[in-house]
C-alpha atoms as a printed R data frame, in Angstrom:
    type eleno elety resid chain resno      x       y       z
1   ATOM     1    CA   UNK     A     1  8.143 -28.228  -3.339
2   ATOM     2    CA   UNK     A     2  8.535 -26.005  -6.130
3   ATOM     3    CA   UNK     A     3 11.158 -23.193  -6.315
4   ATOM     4    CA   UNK     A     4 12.198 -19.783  -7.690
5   ATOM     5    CA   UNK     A     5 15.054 -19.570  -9.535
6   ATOM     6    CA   UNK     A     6 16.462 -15.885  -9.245
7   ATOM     7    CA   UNK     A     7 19.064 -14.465 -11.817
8   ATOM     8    CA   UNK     A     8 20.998 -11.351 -11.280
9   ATOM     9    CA   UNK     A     9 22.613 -10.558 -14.622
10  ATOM    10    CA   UNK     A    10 25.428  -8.307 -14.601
11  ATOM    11    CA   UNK     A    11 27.817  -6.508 -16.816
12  ATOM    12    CA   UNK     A    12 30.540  -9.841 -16.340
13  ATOM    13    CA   UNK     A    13 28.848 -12.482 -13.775
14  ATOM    14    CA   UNK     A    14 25.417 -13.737 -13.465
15  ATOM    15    CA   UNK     A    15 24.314 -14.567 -10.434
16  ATOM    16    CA   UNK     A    16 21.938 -17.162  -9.618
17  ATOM    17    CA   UNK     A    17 20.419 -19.097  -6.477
18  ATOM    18    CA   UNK     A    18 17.590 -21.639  -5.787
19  ATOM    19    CA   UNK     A    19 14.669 -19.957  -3.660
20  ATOM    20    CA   UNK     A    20 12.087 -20.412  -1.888
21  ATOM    21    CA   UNK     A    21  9.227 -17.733  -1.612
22  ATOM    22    CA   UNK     A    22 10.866 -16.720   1.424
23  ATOM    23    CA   UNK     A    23 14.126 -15.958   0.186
24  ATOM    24    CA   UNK     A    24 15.759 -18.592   1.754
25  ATOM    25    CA   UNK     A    25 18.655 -19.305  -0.456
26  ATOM    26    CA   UNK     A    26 18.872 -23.670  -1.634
27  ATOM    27    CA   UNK     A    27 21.634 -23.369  -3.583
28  ATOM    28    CA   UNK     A    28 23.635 -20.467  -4.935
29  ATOM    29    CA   UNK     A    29 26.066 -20.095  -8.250
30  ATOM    30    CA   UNK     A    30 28.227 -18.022 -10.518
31  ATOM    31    CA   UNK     A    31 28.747 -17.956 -14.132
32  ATOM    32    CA   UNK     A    32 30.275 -15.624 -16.364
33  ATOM    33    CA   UNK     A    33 28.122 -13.159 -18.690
34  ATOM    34    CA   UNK     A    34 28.575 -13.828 -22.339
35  ATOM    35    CA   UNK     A    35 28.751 -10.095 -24.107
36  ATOM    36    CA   UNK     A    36 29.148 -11.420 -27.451
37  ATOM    37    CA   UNK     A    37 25.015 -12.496 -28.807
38  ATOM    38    CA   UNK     A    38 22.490 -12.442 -27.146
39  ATOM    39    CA   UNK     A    39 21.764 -16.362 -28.409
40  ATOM    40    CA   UNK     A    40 24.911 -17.130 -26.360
41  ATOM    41    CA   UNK     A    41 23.345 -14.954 -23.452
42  ATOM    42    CA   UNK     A    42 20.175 -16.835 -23.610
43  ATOM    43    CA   UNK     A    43 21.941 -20.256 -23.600
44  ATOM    44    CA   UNK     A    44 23.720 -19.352 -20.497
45  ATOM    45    CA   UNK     A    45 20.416 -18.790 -18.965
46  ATOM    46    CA   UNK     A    46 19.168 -21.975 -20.381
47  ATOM    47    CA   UNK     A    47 21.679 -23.795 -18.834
48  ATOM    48    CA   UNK     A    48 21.334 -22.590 -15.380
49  ATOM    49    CA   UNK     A    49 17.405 -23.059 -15.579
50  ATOM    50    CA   UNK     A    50 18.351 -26.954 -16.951
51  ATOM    51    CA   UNK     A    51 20.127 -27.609 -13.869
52  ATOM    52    CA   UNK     A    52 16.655 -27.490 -11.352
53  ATOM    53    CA   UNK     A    53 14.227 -27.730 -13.782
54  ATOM    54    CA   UNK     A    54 12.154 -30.159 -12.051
55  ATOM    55    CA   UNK     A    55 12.102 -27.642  -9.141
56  ATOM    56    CA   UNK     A    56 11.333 -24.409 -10.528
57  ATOM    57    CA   UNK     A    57  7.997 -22.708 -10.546
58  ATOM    58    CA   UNK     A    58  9.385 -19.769 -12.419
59  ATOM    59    CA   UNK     A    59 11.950 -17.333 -13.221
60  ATOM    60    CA   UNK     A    60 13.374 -14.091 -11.738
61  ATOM    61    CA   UNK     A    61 14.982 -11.586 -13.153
62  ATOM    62    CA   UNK     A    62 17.638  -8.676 -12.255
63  ATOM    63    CA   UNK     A    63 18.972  -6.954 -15.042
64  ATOM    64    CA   UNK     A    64 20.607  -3.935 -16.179
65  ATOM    65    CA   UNK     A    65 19.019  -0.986 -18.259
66  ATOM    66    CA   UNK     A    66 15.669   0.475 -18.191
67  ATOM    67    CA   UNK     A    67 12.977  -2.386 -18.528
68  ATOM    68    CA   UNK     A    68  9.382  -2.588 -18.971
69  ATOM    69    CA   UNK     A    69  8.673  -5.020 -15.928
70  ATOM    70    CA   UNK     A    70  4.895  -5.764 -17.242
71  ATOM    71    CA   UNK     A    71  5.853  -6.945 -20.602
72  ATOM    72    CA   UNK     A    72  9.751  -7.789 -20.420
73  ATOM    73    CA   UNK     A    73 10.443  -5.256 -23.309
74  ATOM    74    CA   UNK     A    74 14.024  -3.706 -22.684
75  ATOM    75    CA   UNK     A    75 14.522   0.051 -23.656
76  ATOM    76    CA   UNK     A    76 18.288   0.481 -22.950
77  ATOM    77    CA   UNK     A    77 19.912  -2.575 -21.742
78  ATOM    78    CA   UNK     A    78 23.205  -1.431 -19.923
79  ATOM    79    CA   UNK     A    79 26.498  -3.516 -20.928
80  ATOM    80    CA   UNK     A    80 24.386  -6.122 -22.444
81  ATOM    81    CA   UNK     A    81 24.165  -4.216 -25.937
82  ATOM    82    CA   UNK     A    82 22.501  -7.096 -27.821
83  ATOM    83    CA   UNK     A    83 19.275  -6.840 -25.673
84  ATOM    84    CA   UNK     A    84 18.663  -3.591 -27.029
85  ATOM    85    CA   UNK     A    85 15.210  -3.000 -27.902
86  ATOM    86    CA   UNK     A    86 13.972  -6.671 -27.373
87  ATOM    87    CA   UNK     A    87 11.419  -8.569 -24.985
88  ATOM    88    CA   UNK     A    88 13.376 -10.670 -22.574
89  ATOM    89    CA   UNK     A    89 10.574 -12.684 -22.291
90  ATOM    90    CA   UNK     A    90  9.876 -13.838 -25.680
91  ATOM    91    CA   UNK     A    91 13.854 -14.256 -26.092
92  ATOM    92    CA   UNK     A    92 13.739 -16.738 -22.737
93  ATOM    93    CA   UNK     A    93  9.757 -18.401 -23.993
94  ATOM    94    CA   UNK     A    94 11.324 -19.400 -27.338
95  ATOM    95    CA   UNK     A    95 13.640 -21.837 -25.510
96  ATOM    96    CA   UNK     A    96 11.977 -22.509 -22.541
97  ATOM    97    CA   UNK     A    97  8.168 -22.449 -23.020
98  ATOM    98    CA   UNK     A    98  5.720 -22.157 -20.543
99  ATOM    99    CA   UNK     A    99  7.937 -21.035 -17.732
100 ATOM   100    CA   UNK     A   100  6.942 -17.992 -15.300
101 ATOM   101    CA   UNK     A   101  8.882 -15.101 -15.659
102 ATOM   102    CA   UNK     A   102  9.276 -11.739 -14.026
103 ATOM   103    CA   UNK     A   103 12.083  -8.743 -14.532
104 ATOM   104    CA   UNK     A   104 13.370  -5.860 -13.124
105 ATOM   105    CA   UNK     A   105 15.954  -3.146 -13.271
106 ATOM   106    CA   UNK     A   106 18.913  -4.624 -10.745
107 ATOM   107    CA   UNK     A   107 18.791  -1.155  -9.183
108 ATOM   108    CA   UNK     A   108 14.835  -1.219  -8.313
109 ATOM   109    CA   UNK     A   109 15.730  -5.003  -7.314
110 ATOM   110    CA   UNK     A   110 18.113  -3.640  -4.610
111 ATOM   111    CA   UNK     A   111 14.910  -0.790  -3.853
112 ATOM   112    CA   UNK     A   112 13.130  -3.793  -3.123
113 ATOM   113    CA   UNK     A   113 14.847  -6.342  -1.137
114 ATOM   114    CA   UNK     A   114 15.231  -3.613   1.333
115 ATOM   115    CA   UNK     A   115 11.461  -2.776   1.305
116 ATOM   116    CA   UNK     A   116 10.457  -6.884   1.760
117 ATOM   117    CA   UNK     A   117 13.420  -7.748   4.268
118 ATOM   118    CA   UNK     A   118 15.938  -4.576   4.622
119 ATOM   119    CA   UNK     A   119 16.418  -1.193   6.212
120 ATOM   120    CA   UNK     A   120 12.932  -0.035   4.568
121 ATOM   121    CA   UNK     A   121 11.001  -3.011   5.803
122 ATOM   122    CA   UNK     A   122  8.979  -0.712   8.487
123 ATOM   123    CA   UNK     A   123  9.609   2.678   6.427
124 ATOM   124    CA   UNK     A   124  6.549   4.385   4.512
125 ATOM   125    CA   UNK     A   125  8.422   6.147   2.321
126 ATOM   126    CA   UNK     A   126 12.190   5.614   1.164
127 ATOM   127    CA   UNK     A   127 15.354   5.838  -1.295
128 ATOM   128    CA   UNK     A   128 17.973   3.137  -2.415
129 ATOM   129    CA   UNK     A   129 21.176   4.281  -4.151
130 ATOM   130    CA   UNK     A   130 23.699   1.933  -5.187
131 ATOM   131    CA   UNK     A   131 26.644   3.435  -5.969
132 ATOM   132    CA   UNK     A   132 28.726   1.882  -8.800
133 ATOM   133    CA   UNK     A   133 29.965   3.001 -12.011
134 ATOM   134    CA   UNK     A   134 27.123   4.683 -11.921
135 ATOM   135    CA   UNK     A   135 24.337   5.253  -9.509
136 ATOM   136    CA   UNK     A   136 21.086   2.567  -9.467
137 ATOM   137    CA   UNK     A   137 18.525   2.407  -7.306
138 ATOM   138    CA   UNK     A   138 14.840   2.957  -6.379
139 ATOM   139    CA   UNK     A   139 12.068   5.209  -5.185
140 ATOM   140    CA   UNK     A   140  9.934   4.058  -2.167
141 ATOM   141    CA   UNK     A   141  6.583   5.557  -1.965
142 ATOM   142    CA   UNK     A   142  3.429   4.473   0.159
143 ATOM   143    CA   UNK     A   143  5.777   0.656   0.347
144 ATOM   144    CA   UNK     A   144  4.943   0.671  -3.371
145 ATOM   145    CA   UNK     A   145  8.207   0.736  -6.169
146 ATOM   146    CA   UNK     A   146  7.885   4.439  -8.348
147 ATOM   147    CA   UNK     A   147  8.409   3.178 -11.933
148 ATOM   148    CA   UNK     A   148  6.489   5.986 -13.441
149 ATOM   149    CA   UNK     A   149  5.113   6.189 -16.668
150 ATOM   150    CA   UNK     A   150  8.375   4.649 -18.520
151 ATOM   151    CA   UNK     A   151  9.556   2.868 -16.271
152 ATOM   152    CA   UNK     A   152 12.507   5.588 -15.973
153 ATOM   153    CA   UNK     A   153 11.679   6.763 -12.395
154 ATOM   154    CA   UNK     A   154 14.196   6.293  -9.909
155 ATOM   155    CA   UNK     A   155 17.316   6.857 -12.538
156 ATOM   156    CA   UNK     A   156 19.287   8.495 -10.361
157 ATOM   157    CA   UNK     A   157 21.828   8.105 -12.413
158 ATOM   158    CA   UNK     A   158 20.708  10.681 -15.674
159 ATOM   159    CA   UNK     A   159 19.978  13.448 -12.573
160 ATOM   160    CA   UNK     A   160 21.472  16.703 -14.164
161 ATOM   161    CA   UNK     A   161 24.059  18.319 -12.062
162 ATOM   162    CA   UNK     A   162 24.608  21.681 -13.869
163 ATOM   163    CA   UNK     A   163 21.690  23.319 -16.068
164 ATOM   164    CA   UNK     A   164 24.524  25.131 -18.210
165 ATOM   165    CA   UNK     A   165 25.744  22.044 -19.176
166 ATOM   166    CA   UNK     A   166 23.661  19.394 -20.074
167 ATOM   167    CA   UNK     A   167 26.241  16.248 -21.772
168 ATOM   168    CA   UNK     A   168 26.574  13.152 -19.776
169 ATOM   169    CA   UNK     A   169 29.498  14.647 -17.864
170 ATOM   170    CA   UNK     A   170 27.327  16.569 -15.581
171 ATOM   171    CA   UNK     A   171 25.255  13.847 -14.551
172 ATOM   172    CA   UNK     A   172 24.603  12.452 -11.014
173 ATOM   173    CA   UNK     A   173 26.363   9.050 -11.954
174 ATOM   174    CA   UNK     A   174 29.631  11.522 -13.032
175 ATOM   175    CA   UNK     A   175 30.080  13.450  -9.507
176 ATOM   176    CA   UNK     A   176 28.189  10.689  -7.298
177 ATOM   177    CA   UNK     A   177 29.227   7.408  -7.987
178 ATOM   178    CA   UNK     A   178 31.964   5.160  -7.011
179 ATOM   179    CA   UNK     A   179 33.637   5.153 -10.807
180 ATOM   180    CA   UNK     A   180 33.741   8.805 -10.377
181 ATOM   181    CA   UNK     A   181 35.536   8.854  -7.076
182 ATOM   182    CA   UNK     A   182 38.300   7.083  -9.088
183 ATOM   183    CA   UNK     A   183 38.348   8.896 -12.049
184 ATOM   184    CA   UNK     A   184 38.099  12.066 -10.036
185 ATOM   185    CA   UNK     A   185 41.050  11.346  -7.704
186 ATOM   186    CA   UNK     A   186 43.073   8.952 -10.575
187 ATOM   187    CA   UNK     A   187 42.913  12.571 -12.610
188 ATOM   188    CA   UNK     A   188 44.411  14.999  -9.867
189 ATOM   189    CA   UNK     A   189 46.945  11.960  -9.430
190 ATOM   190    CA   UNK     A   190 47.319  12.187 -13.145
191 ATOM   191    CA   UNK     A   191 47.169   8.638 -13.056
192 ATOM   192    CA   UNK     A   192 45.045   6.571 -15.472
193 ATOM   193    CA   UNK     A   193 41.377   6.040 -14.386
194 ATOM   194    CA   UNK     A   194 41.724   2.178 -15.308
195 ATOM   195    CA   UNK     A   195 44.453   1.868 -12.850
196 ATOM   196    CA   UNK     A   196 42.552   3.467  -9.586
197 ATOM   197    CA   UNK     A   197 40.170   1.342  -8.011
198 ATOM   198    CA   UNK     A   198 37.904   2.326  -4.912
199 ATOM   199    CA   UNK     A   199 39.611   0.404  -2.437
200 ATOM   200    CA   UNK     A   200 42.905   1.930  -3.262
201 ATOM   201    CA   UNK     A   201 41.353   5.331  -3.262
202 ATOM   202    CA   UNK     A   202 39.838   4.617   1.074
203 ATOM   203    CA   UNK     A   203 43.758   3.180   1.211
204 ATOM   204    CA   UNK     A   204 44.834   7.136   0.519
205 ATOM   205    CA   UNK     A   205 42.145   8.870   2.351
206 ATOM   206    CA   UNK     A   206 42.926   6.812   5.361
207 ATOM   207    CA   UNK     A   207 46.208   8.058   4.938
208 ATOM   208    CA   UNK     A   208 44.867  11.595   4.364
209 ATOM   209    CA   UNK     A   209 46.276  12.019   1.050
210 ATOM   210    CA   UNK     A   210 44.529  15.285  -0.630
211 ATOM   211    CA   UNK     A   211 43.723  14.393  -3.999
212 ATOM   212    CA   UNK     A   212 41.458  11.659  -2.515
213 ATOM   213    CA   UNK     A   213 40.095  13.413   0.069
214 ATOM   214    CA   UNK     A   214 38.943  16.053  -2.629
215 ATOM   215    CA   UNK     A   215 37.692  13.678  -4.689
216 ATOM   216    CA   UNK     A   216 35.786  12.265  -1.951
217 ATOM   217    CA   UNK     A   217 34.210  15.543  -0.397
218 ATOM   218    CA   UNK     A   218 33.099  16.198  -3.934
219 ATOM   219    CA   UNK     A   219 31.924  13.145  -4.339
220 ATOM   220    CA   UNK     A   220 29.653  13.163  -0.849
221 ATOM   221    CA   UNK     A   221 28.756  16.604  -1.892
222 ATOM   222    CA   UNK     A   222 26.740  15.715  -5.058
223 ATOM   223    CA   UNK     A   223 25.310  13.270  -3.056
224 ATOM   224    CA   UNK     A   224 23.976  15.031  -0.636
225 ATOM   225    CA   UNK     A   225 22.405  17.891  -2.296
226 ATOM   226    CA   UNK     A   226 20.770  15.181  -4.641
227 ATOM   227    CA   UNK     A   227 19.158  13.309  -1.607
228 ATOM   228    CA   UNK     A   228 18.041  16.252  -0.667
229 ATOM   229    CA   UNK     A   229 16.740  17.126  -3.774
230 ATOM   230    CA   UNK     A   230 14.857  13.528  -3.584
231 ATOM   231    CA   UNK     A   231 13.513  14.710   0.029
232 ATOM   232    CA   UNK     A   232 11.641  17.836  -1.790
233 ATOM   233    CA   UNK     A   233 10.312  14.958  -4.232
234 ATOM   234    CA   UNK     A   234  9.141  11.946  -2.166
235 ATOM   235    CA   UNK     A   235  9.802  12.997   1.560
236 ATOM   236    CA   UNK     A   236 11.487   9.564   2.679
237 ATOM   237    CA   UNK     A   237 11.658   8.667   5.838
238 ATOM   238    CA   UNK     A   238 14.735   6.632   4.953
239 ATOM   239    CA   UNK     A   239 17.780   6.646   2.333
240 ATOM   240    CA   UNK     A   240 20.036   3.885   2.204
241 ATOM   241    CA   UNK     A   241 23.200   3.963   0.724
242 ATOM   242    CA   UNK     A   242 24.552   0.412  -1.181
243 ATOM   243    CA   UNK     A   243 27.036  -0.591  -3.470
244 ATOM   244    CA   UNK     A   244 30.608  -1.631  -1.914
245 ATOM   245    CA   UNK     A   245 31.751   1.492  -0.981
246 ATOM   246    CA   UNK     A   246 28.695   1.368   1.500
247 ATOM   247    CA   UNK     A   247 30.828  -1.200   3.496
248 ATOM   248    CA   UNK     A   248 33.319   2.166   4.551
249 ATOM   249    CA   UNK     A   249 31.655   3.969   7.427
250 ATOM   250    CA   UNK     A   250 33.081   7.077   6.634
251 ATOM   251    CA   UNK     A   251 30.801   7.276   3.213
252 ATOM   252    CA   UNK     A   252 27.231   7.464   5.284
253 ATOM   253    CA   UNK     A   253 29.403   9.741   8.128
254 ATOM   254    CA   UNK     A   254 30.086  12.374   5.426
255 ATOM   255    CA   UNK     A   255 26.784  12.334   3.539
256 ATOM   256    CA   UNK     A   256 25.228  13.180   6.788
257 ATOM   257    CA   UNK     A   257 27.562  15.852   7.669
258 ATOM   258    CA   UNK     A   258 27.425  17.198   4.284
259 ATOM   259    CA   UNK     A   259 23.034  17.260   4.523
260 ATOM   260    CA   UNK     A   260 22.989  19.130   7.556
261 ATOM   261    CA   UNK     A   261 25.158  21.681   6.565
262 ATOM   262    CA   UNK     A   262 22.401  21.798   4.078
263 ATOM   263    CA   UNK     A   263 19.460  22.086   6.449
264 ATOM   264    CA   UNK     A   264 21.734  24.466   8.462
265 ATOM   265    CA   UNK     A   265 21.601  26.938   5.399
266 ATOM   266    CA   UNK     A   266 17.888  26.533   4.451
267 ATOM   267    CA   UNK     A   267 15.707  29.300   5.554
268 ATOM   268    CA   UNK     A   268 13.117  27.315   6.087
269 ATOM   269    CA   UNK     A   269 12.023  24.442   8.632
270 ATOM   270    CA   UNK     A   270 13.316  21.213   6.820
271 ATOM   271    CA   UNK     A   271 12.958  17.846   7.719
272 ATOM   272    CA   UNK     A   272 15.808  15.886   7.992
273 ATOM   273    CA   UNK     A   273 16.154  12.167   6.583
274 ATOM   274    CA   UNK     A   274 17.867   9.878   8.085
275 ATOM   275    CA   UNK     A   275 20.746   8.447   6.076
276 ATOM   276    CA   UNK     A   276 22.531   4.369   6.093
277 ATOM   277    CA   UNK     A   277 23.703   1.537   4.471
278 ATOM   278    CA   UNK     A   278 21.739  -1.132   2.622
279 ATOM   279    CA   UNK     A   279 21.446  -4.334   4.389
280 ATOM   280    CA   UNK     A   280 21.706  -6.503   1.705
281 ATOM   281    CA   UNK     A   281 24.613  -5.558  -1.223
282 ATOM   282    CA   UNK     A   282 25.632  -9.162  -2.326
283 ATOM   283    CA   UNK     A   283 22.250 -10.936  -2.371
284 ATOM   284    CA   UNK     A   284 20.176  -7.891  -2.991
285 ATOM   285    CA   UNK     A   285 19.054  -7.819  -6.563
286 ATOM   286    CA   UNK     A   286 18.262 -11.781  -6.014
287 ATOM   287    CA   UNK     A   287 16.254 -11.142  -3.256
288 ATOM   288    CA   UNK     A   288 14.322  -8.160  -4.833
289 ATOM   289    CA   UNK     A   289 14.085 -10.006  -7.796
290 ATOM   290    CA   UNK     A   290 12.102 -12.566  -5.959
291 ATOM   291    CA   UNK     A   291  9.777 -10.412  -4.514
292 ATOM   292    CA   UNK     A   292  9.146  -8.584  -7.879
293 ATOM   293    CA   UNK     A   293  8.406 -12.631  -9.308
294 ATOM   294    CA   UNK     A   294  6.158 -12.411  -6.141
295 ATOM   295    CA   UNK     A   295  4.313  -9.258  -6.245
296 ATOM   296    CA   UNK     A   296  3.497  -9.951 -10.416
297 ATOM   297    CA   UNK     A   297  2.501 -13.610  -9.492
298 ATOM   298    CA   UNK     A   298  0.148 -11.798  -7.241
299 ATOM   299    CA   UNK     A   299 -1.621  -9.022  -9.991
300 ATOM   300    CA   UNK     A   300 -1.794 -12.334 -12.754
């Protein structure tokens, strides 16, 4: 029997696992990500692939940055500098010939592990966001992935916040994700950012401590008037919330209290979407990277 062998490249581990087609897991692994070259990145991927490669029908591929998932050509590429601008395909083909190979942005990979197996497996229409250091995810429409002309759609992250100012600082990812929940509440501490994680910051709001409870309503705020703004777009059924602040009930609990106070205020008849977690987070740009492998397999 042959096998997929999934990859989910991040900004300091890749993740890898031994598949089958239906995403049951063989054998799973950790290495860490060399951020130096990318030859060094492409030997680390060697070496994984070495390890089963009498098994393996192909590769597939989660990875950071905004990625051309028909030809493998890599726009921006997230931490991994070095991959700026270059085919991850050809870089993989020139040491391992032959071999299958699909890619996708890890956010759209979560998107689509919950469409095949998750909390949008029986939904028409549906979000992912994955909050992080910034915000990934994907757009669900008609069970098909939104990539959009570019392959930019469903960067939630670049969303602008405030029209009068336009710089990175009043993006979605800057009011919306978990790294700005830190810096937010490591600021009114007048702490430094690098030393205010996001499970010390649910330590202090448990306790009720203000700054983090600001930082917090702000943060579920921006994130509700975006999904909103996401409803006017695609109309989803269904928005789940990932990343590993998903794991605190309290971050779905506000979201939804903050969107009805929304619909409350609208004028107008609005539907509401209902609003929870992912239900993968670990595994979920491995899975969705297998059924991107498997949906590209399919259109060859």
């Amino acid at each position: 029997m042959s096998y997929i062998l999934g990859l989910d490249v991040g900004g300091s581990a890749i993740k890898y696992a031994l598949m089958d087609k239906e995403a049951n897991f063989i054998e799973k692994g950790t290495i860490p990500t060399p951020l130096d070259t990318k030859e060094h990145f492409i030997e680390a991927i060697v070496s994984i692939y070495n390890k089963y490669e009498d098994k393996l029908e192909g590769l597939a591929l989660s990875m950071p940055g905004n990625i051309n998932s028909d030809t493998g050509h890599i726009d921006t590429p997230g931490a991994l500098e070095f991959n700026y601008n270059t085919n991850i395909f050809d870089s993989i083909h020139e040491k391992i010939p032959n071999i299958k190979i699909s890619v996708q942005n890890d956010g759209k990979c979560a998107a689509l592990a919950e469409l095949w197996m998750g909390n949008l497996k029986d939904v028409k229409n549906g979000a992912v966001l994955v909050l992080g250091s910034g915000i990934g995810g994907g757009l669900i429409a008609n069970r098909e992935l939104l990539t959009g002309s570019h392959f930019f759609a469903g960067e939630l992250s670049y969303l602008i916040e405030n029209p009068e100012s336009v710089g990175f600082e009043n993006v979605f990812a800057m009011h919306g994700g978990t790294g700005a929940l830190c810096m937010r509440t490591a600021a009114l501490k007048g702490l430094k950012a690098e030393d205010v994680d996001g499970k010390q910051v649910f330590e202090w709001i448990k306790q009720q401590d203000k700054d983090a409870l600001e930082a917090f309503d702000h943060m579920t705020t921006h994130l509700a008037a975006q999904i909103f703004n996401i409803q006017c777009f695609i109309d989803p059924e269904v928005v789940c919330i990932g990343g590993g602040v998903s794991k605190q009930p309290l971050v779905v609990e506000k979201i939804n209290e903050k969107l009805n106070k929304i619909y409350e205020k609208m004028p107008f008849p609005t539907p509401r979407v209902k609003v929870t977690t992912c239900k993968y987070n670990n595994d979920s740009n491995l899975i969705g990277a297998l059924y991107n492998y498997i949906q590209h397999d399919k259109g060859e």
